[in-house]
Steps between C-alpha positions, in 0.01 A plus 500: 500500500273225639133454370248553776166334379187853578219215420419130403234288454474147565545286179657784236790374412609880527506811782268790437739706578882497560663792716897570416667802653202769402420326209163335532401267207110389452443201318278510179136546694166397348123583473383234775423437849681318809359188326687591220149510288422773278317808620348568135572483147478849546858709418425753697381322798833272434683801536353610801590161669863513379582842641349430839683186505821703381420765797518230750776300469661859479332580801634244640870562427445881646421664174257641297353551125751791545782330533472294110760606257455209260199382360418142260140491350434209328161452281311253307324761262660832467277634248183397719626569848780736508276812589315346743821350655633851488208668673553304776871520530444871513246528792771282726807686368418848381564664190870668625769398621488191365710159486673381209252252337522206231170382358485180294315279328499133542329209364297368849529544845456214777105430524453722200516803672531828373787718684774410727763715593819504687735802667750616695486749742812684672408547889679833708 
């Protein structure tokens, strides 16, 4: 199946988000704004940013927080953040009915951010 490009930005060497049959893949999204600055050393407020970022690009393919089967959390500080990261991923996704999620730590994220995380997301 051909790749049909949901969003891009000008200068990522990368799509936001790449459509393929009902497949809809969103690149790994981070705590910052259009200027691609961050919007706090806060992980929660990180968070926030990354799920509304996630909801639009899906938005823009035609789907929905809904519509996520796989989920890719990737942290700087588990043992600091985790709960806080968690907190958040719950008010934007529920507590049933969930996707299948990974959560992982790694050693730094670009601009020493705190989360970033990636999906997929299956589309009727």
């Amino acid at each position: 199946m051909p790749r049909e490009i949901v969003m891009q930005q000008e200068g990522r060497p990368y799509c936001l988000g790449a459509r393929s049959g009902n497949l809809v893949f969103v690149s790994g999204q981070l705590g910052w704004d259009e200027n691609m600055k961050p919007v706090s050393d806060d992980v929660a407020v990180q968070m926030r940013k990354v799920m509304d970022w996630i909801k639009e690009i899906l938005a823009e393919a035609g789907g929905t927080l809904d519509d996520i089967v796989m989920v890719n959390v990737y942290m700087s500080d588990l043992n600091r953040d985790y709960a806080a990261m968690n907190d958040v991923y719950c008010q934007y996704m529920g507590k049933t009915n969930l996707p299948a999620r990974a959560t992982v730590e790694v050693q730094r994220l670009a601009l020493d951010l705190k989360v970033e995380v990636s999906c997929i997301a299956a589309l009727s």
